[in-house]
C-alpha positions in Angstrom: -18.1 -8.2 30.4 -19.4 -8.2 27.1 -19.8 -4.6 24.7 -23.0 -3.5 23.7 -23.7 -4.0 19.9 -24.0 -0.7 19.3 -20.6 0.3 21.1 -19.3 -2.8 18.9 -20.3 -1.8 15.9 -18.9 1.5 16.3 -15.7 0.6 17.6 -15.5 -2.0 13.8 -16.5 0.7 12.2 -14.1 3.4 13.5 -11.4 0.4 12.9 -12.6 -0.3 9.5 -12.4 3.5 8.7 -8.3 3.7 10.2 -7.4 0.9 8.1 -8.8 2.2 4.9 -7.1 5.3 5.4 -4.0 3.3 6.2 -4.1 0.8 3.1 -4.9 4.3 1.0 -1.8 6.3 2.4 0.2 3.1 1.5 -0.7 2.6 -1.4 0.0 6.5 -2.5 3.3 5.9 -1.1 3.9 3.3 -3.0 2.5 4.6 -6.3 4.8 7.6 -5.9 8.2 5.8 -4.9 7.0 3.1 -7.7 7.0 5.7 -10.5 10.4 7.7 -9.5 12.2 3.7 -9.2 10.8 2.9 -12.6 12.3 4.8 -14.2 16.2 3.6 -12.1 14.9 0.1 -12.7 14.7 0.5 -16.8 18.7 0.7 -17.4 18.9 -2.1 -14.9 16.9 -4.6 -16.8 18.5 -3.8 -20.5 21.7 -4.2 -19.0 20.2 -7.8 -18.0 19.1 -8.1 -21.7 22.4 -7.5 -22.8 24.1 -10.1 -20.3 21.5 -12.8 -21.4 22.1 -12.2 -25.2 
C-alpha cells in the first residue's frame, strides 16, 4: 500500500532532521577527543622524526 506524499515527506523530513543531529553529535565528539589526542600524538611523531633522521 503506498504512503501518502504528505506522510512521505514528513517521514524524510523527520529522517533527514535525526541524521543531522546524529552527524552533528559525531562530529562534536570527534572534535573533542581530536583535540585532547593531539596533543598525545605530538611526542609520537617527533620521536618518528628522530628514528627517520
Amino acid at each position: 500500500m503506498a504512503r501518502s506524499k504528505s506522510k512521505h515527506v514528513r517521514l524524510v523530513m523527520r529522517r533527514r532532521k535525526q541524521h543531522k543531529q546524529r552527524v552533528k553529535r559525531q562530529k562534536a565528539a570527534a572534535k573533542a577527543v581530536g583535540t585532547k589526542s593531539a596533543a598525545k600524538k605530538a611526542p609520537a611523531k617527533k620521536a618518528e622524526a628522530r628514528a627517520e633522521a
